[in-house]
Each structure stands twice: as structure tokens, then as C-alpha cells.
N, C-alpha and C positions, 0 to 999 in steps of 0.2 A: 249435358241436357238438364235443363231448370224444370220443375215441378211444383206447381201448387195446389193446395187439396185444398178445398173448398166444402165445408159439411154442416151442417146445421149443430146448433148448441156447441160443443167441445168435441167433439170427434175428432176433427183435423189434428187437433194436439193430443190428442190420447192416442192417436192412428201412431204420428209422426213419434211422439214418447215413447211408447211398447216398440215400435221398429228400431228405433237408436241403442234400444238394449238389446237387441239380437243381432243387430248386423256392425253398432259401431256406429262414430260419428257420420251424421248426414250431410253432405252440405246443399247447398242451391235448389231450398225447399222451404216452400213459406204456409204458413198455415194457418186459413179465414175461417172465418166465422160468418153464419149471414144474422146471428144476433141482435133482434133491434131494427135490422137494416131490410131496405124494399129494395127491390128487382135492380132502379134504378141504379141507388146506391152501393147495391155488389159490384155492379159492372164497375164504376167509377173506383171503387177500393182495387177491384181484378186490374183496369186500364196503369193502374197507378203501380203496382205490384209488376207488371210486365213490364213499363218503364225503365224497371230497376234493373232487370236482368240485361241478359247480352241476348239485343233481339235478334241478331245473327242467327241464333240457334235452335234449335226445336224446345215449347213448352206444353210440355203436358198438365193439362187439369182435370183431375181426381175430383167428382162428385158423388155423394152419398144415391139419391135419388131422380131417375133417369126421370126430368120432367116439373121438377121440382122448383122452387126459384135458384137456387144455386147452377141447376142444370140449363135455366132459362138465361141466366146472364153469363154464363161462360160459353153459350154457344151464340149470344150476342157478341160479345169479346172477340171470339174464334174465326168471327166470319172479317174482321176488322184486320186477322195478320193469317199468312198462309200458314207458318211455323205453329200455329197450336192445335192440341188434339185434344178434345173433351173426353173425357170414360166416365161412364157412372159405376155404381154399384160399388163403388170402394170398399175392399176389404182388407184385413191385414194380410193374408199370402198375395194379392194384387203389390202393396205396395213395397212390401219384402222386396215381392220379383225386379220390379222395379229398381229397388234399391242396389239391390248386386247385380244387375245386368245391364243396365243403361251407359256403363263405360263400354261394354263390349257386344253389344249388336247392333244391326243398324235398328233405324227407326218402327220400319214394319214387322221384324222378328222381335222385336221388342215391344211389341204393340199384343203381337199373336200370343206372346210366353205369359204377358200378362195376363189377357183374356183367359187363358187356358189354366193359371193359375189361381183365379177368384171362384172358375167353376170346380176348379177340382177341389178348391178350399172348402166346399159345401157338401155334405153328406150327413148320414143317416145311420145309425147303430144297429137296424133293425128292419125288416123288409116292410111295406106298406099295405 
């Protein structure tokens, strides 16, 4: 399965750098930036980035904020091929999960482990 994170400023590469030192070499993961760049322009960098891969296969893309321009042109992108799935909220246990499970579930248990992993990634020291 191919993966691209898509995040505003450097994130995508600091996401994808801290995860390559916990879990080991990544491969078939590419990492945008929307720097600089309009709505338009992600989509054409995203179109061009999916090209590369084997579109045979399912691609998931990883955005920081659900709504944002990253999330606006990757679900412009998403509607253009069946095989890809948008997630927001990228965080490091999301992409961990990701990272060591995507050879061994299918798509939708590997959709679930993630989701289940970003929220449980999030907590609190202290009661409210």
C-alpha cells in the first residue's frame, strides 16, 4: 500500500523522520508540503505523485487538518481514482499504525487500527 502525507509547513517530513526511527526504513511514502502552493497546485503536485505509484493499489493520504487546503485538494484527487482514502488529523501513533500494519490487514481493518490509534494517541494527565 502507497502513502502520502500531505501537511502544512514540515510536518510531513518530521511525521515521516521520527517514524523511520521507531519502526525502521519506510518505503512507498512520499512527503508534501502545501508551502507556497494554492488548492490548485496541491492537487497537480498530489495528481503527479499518484502517477508515480502502482495505481493498481490502494493510496492513502494523511492530512494534518480536516478542511484545510491540503484536505480540500486531496479529496479533489480522491474523487478522480476509487483506490484512495483521505484521513485527517495526522498524528504520530496514526502513522506508526500504519507503518507496521499495512503489509498485514486488509484495507478497512487498517483504516479502523488507525482511526483508533490517533484517538487513543490523545489524552490528558489529569482529570478536567
Amino acid at each position: 500500500m502507497n502513502c502520502i502525507i500531505l501537511c502544512h509547513g514540515q510536518l510531513a517530513q518530521s511525521l515521516f523522520d521520527t517514524a523511520r526511527k521507531i519502526t525502521g526504513d519506510i518505503e512507498n511514502v512520499v512527503c508534501l508540503s502545501n508551502e507556497n502552493l494554492s488548492v490548485h497546485d496541491i492537487e497537480e503536485l498530489l495528481s503527479d505523485k499518484i502517477n508515480s505509484f502502482d495505481t493498481t493499489t490502494d493510496i492513502l493520504i494523511f492530512v494534518g487538518i480536516k478542511g484545510g487546503s491540503c484536505w480540500n485538494a486531496a479529496l479533489k484527487t480522491a474523487k478522480k481514482h476509487k483506490n484512495i482514502h483521505v484521513i485527517s488529523g495526522v498524528n504520530l501513533p496514526m502513522f506508526i499504525t500504519f507503518c507496521t500494519n499495512r503489509d498485514r490487514l486488509s484495507l478497512n481493518e487498517l483504516l479502523e487500527k488507525i482511526i483508533n490509534s490517533g484517538r487513543t494517541g490523545i489524552d490528558i494527565n489529569s482529570s478536567i
